[in-house]
C-alpha positions in Angstrom: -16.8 -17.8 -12.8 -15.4 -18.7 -16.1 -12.0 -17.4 -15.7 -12.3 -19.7 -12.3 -13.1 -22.7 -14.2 -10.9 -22.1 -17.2 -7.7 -22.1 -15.3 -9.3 -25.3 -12.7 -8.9 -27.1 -15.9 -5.9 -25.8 -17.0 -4.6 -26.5 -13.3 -6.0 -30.2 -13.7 -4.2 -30.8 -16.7 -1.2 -29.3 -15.6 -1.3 -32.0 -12.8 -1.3 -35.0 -15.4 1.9 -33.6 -17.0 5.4 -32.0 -16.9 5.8 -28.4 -18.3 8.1 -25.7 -18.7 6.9 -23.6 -16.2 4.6 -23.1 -12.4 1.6 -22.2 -13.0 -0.4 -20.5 -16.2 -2.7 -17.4 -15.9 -5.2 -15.3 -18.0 -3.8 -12.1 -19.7 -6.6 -9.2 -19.1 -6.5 -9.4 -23.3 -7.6 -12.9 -22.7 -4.7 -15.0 -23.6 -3.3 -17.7 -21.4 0.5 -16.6 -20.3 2.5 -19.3 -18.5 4.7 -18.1 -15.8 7.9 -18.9 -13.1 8.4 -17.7 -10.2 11.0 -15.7 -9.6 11.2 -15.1 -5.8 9.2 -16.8 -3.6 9.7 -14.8 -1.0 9.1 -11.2 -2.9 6.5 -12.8 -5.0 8.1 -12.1 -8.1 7.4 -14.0 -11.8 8.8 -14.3 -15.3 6.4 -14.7 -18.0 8.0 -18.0 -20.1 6.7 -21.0 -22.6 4.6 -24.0 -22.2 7.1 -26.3 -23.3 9.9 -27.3 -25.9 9.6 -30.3 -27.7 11.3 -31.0 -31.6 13.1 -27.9 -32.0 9.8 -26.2 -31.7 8.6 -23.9 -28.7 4.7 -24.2 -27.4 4.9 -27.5 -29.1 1.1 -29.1 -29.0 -0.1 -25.8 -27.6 -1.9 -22.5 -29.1 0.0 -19.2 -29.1 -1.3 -16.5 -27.9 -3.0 -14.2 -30.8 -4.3 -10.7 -31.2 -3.5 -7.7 -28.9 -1.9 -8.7 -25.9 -1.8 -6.9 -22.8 1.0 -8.3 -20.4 -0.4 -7.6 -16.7 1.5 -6.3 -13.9 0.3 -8.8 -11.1 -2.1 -11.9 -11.4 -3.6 -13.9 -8.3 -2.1 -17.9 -8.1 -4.5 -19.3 -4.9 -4.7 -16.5 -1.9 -1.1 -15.2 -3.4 -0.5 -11.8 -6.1 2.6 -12.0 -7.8 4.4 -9.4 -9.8 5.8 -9.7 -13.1 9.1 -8.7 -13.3 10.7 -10.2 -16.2 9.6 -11.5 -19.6 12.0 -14.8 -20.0 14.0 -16.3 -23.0 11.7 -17.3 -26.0 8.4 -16.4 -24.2 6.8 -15.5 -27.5 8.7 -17.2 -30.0 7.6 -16.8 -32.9 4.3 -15.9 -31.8 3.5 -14.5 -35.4 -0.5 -13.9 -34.7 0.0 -11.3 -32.1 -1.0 -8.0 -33.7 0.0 -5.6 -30.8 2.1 -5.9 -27.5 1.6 -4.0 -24.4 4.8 -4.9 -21.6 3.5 -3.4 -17.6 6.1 -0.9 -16.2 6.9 -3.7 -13.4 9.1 -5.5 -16.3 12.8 -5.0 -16.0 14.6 -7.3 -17.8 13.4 -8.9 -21.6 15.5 -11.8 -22.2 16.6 -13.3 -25.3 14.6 -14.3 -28.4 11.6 -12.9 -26.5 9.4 -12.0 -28.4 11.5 -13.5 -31.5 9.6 -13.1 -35.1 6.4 -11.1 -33.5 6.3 -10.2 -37.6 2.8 -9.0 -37.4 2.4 -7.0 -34.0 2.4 -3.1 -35.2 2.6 -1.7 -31.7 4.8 -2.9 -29.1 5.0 -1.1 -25.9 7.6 -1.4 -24.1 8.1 -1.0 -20.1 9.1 2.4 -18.4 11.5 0.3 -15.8 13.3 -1.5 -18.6 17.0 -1.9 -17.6 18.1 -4.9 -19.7 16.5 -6.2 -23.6 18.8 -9.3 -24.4 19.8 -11.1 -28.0 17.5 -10.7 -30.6 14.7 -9.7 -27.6 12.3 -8.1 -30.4 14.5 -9.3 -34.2 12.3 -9.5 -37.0 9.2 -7.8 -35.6 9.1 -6.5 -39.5 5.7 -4.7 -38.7 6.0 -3.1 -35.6 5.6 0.8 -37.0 6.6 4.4 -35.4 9.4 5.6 -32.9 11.2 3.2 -30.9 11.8 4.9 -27.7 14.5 3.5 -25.6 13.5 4.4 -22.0 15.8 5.9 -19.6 16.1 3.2 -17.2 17.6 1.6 -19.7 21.0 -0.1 -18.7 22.0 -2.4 -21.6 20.6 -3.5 -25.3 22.3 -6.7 -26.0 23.1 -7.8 -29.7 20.8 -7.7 -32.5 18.1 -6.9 -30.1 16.2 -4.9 -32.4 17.4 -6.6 -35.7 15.3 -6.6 -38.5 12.5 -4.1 -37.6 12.1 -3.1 -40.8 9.3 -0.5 -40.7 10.6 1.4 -37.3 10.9 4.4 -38.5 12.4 6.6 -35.9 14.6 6.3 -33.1 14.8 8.1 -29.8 17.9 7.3 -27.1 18.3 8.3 -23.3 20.5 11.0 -22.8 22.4 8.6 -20.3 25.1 5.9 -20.4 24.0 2.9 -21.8 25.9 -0.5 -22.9 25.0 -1.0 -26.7 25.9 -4.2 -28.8 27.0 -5.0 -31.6 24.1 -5.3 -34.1 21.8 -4.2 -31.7 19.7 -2.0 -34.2 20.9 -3.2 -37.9 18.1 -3.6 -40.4 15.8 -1.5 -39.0 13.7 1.1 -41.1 14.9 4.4 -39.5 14.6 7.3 -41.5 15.8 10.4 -42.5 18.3 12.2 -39.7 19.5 10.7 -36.4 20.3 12.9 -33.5 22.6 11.3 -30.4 22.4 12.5 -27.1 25.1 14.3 -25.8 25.9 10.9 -23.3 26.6 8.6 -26.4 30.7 8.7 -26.3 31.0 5.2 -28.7 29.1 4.0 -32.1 29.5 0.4 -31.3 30.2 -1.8 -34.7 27.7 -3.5 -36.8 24.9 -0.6 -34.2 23.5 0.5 -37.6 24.5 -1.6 -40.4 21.7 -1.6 -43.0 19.7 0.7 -42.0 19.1 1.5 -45.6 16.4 4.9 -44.8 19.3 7.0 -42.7 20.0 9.7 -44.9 22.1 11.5 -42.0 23.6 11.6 -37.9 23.9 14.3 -35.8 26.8 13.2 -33.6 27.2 14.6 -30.2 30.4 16.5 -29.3 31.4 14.0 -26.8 31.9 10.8 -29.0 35.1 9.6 -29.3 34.9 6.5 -31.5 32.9 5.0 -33.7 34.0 1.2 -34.7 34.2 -0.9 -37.4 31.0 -1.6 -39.8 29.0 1.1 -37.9 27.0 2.8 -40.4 28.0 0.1 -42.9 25.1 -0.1 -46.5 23.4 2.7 -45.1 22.7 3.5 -48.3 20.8 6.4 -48.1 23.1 8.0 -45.8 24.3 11.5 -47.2 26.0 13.7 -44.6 28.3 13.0 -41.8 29.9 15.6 -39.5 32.1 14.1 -37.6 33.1 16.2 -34.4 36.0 17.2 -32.9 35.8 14.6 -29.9 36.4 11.9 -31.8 39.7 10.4 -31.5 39.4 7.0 -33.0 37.5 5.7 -36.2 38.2 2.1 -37.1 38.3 0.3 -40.6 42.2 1.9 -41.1 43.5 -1.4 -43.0 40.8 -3.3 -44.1 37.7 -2.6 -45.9 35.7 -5.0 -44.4 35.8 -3.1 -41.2 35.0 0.2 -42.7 32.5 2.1 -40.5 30.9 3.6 -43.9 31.4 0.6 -46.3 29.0 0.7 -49.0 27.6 3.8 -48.5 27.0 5.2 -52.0 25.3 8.0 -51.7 28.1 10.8 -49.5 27.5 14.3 -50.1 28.4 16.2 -47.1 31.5 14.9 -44.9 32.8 17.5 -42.6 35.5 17.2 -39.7 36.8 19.4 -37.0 40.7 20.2 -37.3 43.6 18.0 -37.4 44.3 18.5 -33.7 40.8 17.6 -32.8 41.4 13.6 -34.5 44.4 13.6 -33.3 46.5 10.6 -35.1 43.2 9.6 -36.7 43.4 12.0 -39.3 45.2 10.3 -41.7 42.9 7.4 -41.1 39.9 8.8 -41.8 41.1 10.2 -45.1 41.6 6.4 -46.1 38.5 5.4 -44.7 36.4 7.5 -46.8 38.6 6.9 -49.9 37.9 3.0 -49.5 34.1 3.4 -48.9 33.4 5.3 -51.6 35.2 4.4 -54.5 34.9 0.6 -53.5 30.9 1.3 -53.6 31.1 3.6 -56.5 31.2 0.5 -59.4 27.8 -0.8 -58.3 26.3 1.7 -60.3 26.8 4.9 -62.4 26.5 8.0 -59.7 28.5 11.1 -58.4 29.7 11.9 -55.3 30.4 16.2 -55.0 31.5 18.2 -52.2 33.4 15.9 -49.9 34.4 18.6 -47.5 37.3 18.3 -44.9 38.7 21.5 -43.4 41.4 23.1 -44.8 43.7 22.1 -41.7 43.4 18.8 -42.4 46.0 16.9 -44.4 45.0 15.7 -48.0 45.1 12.4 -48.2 47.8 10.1 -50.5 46.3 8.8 -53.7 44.4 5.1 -53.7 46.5 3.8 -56.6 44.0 1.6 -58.1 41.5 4.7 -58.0 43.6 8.2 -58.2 41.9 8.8 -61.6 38.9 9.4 -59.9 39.9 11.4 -57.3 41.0 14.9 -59.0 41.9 17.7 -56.4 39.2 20.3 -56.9 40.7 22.3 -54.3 42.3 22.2 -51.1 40.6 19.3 -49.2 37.3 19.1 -51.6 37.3 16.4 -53.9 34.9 15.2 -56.6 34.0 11.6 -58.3 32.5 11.4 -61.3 31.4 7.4 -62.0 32.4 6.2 -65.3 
């Protein structure tokens, strides 16, 4: 009876004004979620805002606070609709939401979503998810554990997960999925990464400053990895690179290094100088320029950067050769002055 009367007032008022969306409903959590429809016909929705007024989503209204629990279907008159989508900016900025739970009947997660969620610690995310769009969850700094990507996963768009700064694991589908650019910098991974054996590309700017990465497992079947990739992952230790990969970007220009600023190499191993192909000589240089252009920052020592003794050694860096003395046959060691 009050959940009846609550939204006959909220249908009243809705009446008296013009809005952002078609009708509002009650969360099972308890929250009032506003909603589109979708398809009349299929009784679908999309979970959306009140309004936008000044710059400012959900102007004049409250956001929704605490745990929320997304449902799968709600009841608008002698009608159940499913949600199917959660729309651009639904919760913007919603920054009293503690926890998140999205149904399985949710697809798509459009962009700026759930934007700045900064203090929900546990976000579930749907089963069916095909599509997470720009910036969907960026800056949720609190949400904690493993993000799983599910495997009906079809695309992460850019800087989806940007700036989730205490996620500290990552799990992929083994599948083919379209990654952006940026679409997991800044996040709080930790320790080793593993790829599944589908992941052929390491898109650029995928895992720039993710500063807890100590080390990736590649899978044998990637071929590239672009510019800015891994760049000020400063933790980051070991790389293998494996005898797939035919391309590594950041040949000419610094900037674009995959492993720019990463100050901390210990381990880099390679498969043979047929299995880069014409990349070889490029991913001497590429090395070279990431660490001995990080290496001034502060005093430390980089040992046992290992190539295989069938690949070239590379031509001196003029500006640094001093600091480059050949150890042995493709092992070098820097010593910072």
């Amino acid at each position: 009876m009050k959940k009846s009367i609550l939204l006959l007032i909220i249908a009243i008022s809705c009446a008296m004004q013009s809005f952002a969306y078609d009708f509002p409903t009650l969360a099972p959590s308890g929250q009032i979620i506003y909603l589109n429809i979708v398809d009349s016909e299929n009784h679908t929705a999309c979970v959306t805002y009140p309004n936008y007024i000044n710059g400012i989503y959900y102007y004049g209204y409250d956001k929704p606070t605490g745990d929320l629990i997304i449902p799968e279907t709600f009841t608008n008159g002698n009608v159940t609709w499913t949600i199917v989508s959660i729309g651009d900016h639904a919760f913007d900025y919603c920054t009293g939401l503690t926890s998140i739970e999205i149904p399985n009947t949710v697809t798509t997660i459009g962009e700026q979503a759930f934007y700045h969620c900064e203090n929900a610690t546990d976000i579930k995310l749907s089963e069916s998810l095909t599509t997470v769009g720009y910036f969907a969850f960026g800056y949720c700094t609190k949400w904690t554990g493993t993000l799983n990507i599910p495997a009906s996963m079809v695309s992460v768009g850019r800087c989806a997960f940007d700036v989730c700064t205490n996620l500290s694991g990552l799990s992929l589908p083994n599948k083919n999925v379209e990654y952006s650019y940026l679409c997991f910098a800044n996040c709080g991974f930790e320790g080793q990464l593993v790829f599944p054996d589908s992941l052929t590309t390491i898109v650029h700017e995928m895992f720039t400053s993710c500063e807890k990465i100590t080390d990736v497992v590649f899978p044998n079947t990637l071929t590239s990895i672009e510019n800015s990739a891994f760049a000020y992952c400063t933790s980051l230790t070991a790389i293998h690179i494996p005898s797939s990969t035919s391309r590594i970007d950041g040949y000419s220009s610094y900037s674009e290094n995959p492993f720019r600023g990463c100050r901390c190499f210990s381990d880099l191993m390679t498969g043979s100088k047929d299995a880069i192909l014409r990349s070889s000589l490029k991913l001497h240089f590429i090395f070279l320029q990431a660490l001995t252009k990080a290496a001034p920052a502060r005093p430390r020592l980089f040992v046992s950067i290992v190539l295989t003794d069938t690949m070239p050694f590379p031509p001196p860096v003029p500006d640094d050769a001093q600091r480059w003395p050949q150890v042995a046959a493709g092992v070098w060691q820097c010593a910072s002055q």
